[in-house]
MARDO-451509 format. One record per atom (N, C-alpha, C, CB): x, y, z. Coordinates in pm, whole numbers, plus 50000, padded with zeros to 5 digits. Each point is the difference from the previous one (the first is absolute). Glycine has a CB too. Layout:
N
XYZ...
This chain:
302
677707986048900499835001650145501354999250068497694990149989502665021150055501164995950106500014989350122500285022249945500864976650121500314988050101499145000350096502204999749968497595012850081499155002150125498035003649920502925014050186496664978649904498815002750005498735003150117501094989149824498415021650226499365000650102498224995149911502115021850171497494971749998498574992449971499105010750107500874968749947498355041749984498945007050091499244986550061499605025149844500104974650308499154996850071498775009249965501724990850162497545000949865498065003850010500245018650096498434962450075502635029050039499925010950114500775012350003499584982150115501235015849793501335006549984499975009449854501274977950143497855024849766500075002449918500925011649985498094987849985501445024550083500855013249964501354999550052498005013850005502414980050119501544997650081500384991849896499775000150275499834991949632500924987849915500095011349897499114970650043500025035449883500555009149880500515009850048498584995249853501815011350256500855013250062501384990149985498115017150215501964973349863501264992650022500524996249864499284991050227500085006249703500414998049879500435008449880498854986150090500805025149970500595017449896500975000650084497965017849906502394980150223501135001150063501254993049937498515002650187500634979749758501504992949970499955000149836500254981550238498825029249704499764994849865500154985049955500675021949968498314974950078499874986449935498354995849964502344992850145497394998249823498774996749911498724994650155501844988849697496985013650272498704998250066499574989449970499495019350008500264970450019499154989949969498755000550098502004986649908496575015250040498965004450123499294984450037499295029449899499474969550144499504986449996498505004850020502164983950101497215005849841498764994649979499184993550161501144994349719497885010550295499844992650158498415000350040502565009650098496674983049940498655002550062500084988750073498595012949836500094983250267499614990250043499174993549925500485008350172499534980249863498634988349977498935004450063501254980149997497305014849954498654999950097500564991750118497925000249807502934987350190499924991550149501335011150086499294966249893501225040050034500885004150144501365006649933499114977350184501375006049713501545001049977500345010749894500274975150056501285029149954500555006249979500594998349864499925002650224499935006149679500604997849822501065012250002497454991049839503605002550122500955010949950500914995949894499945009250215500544998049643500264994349940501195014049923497574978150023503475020849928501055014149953499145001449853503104994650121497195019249870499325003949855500724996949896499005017350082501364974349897501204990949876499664989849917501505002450145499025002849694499994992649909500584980350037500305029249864500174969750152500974990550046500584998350104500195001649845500154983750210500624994250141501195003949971498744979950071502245022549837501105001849968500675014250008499324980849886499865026850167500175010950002500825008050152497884995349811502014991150237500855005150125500994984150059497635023150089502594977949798501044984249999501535011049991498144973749807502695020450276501185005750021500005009050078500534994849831498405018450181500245010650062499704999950142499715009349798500985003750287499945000450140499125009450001502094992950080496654999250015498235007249961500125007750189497844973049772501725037250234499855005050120497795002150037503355014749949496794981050100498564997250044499385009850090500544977449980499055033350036499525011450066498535000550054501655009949859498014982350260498544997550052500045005650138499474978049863499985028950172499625006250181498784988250056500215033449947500074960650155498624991250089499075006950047501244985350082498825025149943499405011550054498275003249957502715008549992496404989550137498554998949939499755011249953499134985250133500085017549738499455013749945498044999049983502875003649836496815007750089498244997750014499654992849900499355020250092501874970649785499664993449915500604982750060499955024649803500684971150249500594988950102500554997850089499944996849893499784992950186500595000350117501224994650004498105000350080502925001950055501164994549987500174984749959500395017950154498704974249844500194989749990499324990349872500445007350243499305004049619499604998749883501825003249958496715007749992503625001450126500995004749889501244991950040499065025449957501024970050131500844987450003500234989449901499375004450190499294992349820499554987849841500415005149877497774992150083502425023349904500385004349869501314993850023498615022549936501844985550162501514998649993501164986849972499105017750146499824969249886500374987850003499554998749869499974992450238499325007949675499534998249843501545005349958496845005949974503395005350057500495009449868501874991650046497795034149981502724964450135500614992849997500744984849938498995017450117499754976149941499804988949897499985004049837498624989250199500775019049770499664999349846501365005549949497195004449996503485001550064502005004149977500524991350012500415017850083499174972750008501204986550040499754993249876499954994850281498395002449676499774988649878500595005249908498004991050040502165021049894500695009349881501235001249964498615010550048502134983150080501364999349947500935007450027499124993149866500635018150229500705012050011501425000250086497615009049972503254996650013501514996450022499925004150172501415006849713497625002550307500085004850132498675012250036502934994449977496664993950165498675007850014500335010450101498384980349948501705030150081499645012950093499145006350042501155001449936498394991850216498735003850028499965014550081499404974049997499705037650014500165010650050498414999150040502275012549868497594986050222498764998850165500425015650032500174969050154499225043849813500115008150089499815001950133499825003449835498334991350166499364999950149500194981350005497715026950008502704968650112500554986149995497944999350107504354996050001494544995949950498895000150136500274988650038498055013049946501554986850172500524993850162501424997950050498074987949971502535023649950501184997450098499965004650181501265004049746497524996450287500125009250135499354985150076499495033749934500354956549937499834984850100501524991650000497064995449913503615009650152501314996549994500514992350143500285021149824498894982950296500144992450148498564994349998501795017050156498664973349987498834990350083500225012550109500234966849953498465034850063499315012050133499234989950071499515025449871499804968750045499014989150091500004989249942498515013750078501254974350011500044976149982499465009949867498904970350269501005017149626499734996049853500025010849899498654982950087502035025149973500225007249893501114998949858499085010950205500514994649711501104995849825500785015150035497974984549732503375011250196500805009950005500114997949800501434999550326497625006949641499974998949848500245010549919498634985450038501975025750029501045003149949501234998649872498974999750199501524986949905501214994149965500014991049919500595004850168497694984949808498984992749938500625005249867497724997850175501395012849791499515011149898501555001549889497965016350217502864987849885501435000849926500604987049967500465020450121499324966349928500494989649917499094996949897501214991650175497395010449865499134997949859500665004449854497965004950160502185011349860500805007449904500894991749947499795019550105501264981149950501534989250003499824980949907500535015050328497684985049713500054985349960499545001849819499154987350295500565027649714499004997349892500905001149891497805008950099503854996849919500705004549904500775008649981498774992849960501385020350138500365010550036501424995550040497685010850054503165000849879501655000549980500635006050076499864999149815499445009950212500125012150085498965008750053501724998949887498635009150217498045003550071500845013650072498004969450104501045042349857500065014750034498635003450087501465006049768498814998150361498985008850040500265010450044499054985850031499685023750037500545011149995499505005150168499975003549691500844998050410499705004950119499104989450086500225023849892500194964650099499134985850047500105000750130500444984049822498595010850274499635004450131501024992550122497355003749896502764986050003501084990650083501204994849936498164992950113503195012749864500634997849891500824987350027499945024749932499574969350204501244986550014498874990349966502105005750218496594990849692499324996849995501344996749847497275009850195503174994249803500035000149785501484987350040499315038249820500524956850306501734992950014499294982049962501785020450278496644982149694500124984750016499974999949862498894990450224501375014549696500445000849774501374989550013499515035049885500444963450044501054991949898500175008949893499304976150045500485030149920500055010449887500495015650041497994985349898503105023250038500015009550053499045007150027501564997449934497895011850178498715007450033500665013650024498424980250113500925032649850500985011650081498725009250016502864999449884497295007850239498905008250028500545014350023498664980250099500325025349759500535012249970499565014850077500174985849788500125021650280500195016350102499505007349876502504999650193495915004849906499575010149880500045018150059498104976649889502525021050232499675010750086500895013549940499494982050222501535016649722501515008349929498295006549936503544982049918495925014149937498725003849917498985008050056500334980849905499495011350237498605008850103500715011750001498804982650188502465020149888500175010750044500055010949871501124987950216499615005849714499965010149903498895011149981501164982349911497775003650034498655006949961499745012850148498754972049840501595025450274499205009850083500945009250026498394985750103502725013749877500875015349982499535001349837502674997950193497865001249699499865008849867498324998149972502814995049879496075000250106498725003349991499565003650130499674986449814499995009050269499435008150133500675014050067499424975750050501915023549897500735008850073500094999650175499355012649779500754973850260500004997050166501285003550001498374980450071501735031250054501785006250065499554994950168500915030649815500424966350184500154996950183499144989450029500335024150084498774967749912499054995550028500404990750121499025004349768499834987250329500534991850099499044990349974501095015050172499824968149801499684995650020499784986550088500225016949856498084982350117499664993050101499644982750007499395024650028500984967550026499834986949991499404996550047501214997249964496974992550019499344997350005500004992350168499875004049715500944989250275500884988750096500914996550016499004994849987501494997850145501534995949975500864993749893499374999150186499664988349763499964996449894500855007249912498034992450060501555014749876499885007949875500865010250037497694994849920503235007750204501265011550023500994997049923499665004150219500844984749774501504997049907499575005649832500914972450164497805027449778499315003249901500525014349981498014983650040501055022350090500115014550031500935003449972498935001150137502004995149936501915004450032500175001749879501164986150190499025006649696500694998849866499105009149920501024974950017497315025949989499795009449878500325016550046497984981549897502095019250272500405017250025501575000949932498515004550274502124986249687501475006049965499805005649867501494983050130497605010749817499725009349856499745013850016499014981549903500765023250186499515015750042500865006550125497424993449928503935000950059500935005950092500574989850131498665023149925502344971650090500664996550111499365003050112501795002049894497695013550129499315002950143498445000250029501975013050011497834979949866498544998149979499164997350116500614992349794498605016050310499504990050106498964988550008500665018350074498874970649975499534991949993498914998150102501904995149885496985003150108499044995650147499614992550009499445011850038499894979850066499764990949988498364993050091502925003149930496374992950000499034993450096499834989050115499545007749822499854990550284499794981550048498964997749909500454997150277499674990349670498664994749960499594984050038500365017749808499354976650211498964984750020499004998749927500284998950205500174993249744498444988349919499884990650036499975004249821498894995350201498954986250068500254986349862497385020750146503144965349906500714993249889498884996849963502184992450052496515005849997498544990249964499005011149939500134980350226500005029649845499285009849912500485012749934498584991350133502695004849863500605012849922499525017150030500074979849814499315019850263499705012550050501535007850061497264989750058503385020949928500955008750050499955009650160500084999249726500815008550295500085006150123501045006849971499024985350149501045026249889501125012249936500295009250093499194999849780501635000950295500315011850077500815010649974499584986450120500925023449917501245011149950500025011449979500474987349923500215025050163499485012749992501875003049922497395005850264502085001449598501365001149891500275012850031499524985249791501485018850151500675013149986499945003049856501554997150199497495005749799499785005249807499565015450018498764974149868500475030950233499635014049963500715008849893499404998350221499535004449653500325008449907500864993049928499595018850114500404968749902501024995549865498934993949929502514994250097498605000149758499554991849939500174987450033500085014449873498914976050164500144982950007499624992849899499645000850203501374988449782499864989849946500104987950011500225013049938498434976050053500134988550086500364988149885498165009150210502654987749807500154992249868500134982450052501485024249855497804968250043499754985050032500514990949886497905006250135502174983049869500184991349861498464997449951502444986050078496295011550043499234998649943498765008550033501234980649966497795020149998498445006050017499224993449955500405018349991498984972650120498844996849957498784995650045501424998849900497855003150233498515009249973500655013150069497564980150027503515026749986500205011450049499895003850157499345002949773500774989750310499185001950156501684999150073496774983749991504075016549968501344999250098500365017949917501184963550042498845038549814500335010949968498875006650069501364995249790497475005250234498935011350004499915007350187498314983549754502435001750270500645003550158501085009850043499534978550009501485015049841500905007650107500065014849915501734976750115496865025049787500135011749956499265013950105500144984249753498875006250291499325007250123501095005050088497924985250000502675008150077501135003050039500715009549985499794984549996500555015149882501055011549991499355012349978501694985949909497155017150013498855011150036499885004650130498804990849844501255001650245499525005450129501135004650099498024984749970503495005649964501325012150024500175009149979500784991049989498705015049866500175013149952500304998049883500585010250178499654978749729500695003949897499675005249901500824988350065499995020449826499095004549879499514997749938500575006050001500174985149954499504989649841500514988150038500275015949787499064972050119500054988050081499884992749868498945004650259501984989949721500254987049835499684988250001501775007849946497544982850011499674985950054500974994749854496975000050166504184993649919500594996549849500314981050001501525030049972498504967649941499834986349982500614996949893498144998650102502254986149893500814989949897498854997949867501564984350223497675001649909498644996349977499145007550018500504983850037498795023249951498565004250007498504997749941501625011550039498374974650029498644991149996499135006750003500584984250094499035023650017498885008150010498744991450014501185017749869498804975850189498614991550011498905007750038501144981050065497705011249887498595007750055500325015649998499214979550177500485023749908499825019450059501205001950015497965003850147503214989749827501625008350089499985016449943502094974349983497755026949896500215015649930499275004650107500095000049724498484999150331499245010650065500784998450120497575000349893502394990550162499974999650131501835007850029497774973750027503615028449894501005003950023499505013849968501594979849970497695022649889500105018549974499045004550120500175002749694498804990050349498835002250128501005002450116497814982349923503315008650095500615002850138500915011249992499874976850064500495029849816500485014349992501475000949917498695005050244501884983149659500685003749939499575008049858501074982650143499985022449868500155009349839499794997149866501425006550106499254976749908500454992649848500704988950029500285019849868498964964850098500664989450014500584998049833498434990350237502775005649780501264996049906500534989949988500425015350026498844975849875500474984449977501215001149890497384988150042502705000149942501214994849854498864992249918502854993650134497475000549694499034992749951500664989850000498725013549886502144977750203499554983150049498325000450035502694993650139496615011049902498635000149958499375013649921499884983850206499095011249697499515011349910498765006550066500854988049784499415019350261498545010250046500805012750005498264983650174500265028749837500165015050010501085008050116497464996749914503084993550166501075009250038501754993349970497915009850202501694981749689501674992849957500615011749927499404972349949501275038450184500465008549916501595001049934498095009450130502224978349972501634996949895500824991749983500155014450030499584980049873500604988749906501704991450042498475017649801501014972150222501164994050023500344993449864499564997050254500565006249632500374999049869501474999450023498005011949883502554999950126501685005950023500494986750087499715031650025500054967550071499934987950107500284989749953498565007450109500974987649859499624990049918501184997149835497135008150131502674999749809500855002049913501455001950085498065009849827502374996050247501294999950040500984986650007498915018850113499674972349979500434988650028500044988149937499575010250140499564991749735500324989549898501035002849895497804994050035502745019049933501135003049955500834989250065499535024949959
């Protein structure tokens, strides 16, 4: 066995073996179900504890809920498989969290609220973790309360790609959901030209009921738009401001995403509001993870 060893997560299976033809290095998968009362079993598919004594083990798990667990089964993995590296002996653990869940609980909006977030990332940190990779995290000054180096990795250079050389998107304008999300905007239009134009929505959400409000008449007629987010998930801020840009004129309309949760109905309710083709990455595994932050990933553990 060479020095390096990657550990497939439950969640992560195909991003840990892509990443791992990237760095040629060895798979270690794992063993995992629940109990009848609840708890969580996870265990590496290995002859021996000794088998990852000395080596620097990279740990590859997404939090991210799917139709087989929720984000918060897969947390518990993530704290097992940690621990079970720390007990083993290993010279150096490397944790890679693609989708980091609840980082979007990162402020107090309202009295008693947890900013657990920031919780979540010392948990990590307590359990053993050497180092910690994510990928497009919602709040990246969230990663300052580590003691451990943290670096949060730009998957947007990859998005664009995919929608110029497979989609073949020329000229396109894009559009930003909210103010929020303009500095976002700003940086992924440079991938598609310096004069890339940009639009932009008002939006408000109600803090108690999360319900939205969207205003904005765009300048898209006859183009191509693209609304691009870090996250999606039940789809009702994308499905807004996809209406939107339909009713500017535009041609084609991309729902592109980091994360793409997709909760409940989001697929219907975004292709229902009139885009073309929503375009995730596989930090989460479902039918539209159309491109791999493997390369990504691999770059940065080089």
């Amino acid at each position: 066995m060479s020095e390096k060893v990657i550990i497939a997560g439950p969640a992560s299976q195909l991003l840990a073996m892509r990443t791992a033809k990237e760095l040629n290095i060895e798979v270690i998968n794992c063993e995992f179900k629940t109990f009848p009362d609840g708890e969580t079993y996870i265990r590496f598919n290995v002859d021996d504890d000794s088998v990852l004594k000395d080596k620097e083990v990279i740990i590859i798990q997404t939090t991210g809920a799917s139709s087989s667990a929720d984000q918060n089964k897969r947390i518990i993995q993530l704290f097992n498989m940690i621990s079970a590296t720390k007990r083993m002996n290993s010279k150096k653990i490397t944790v890679v969290v693609p989708y980091l869940a609840y980082s979007r609980q990162d402020k107090v909006f309202r009295p008693g609220e947890c900013m657990f977030a920031q919780t979540l990332l010392k948990l990590i940190e307590s359990c053993g973790a050497d180092e910690l990779y994510v990928i497009d995290i919602h709040a990246p000054e969230a990663l300052k309360v580590l003691n451990i180096p943290a670096y949060n990795l730009n998957p947007m250079k990859y998005l664009a790609e995919y929608l110029k050389n497979e989609i073949k998107v020329k000229d396109p304008v894009i559009v930003s959901p909210d103010k929020g999300a303009i500095e976002r905007s700003t940086a992924f239009a440079k991938f598609f030209g310096e004069n890339t134009p940009i639009e932009m929505f008002s939006k408000e959400r109600d803090v108690i009921t999360g319900q939205i409000k969207m205003v904005g008449e765009l300048k898209v007629k006859g183009k191509d738009v693209i609304i691009a987010d870090d996250i999606i998930s039940s789809g009702g801020t994308m499905a807004t401001a996809i209406q939107l840009s339909k009713k500017s004129g535009a041609k084609h309309i991309y729902a592109v995403s980091t994360h793409a949760l997709l909760i409940e109905n989001a697929i219907v309710r975004i292709l229902g509001a009139g885009a073309d083709m929503i375009i995730g990455t596989d930090t989460i595994d479902n039918p539209v993870s159309m491109v791999s932050m493997s390369k990504l990933i691999a770059e940065n553990l080089k």
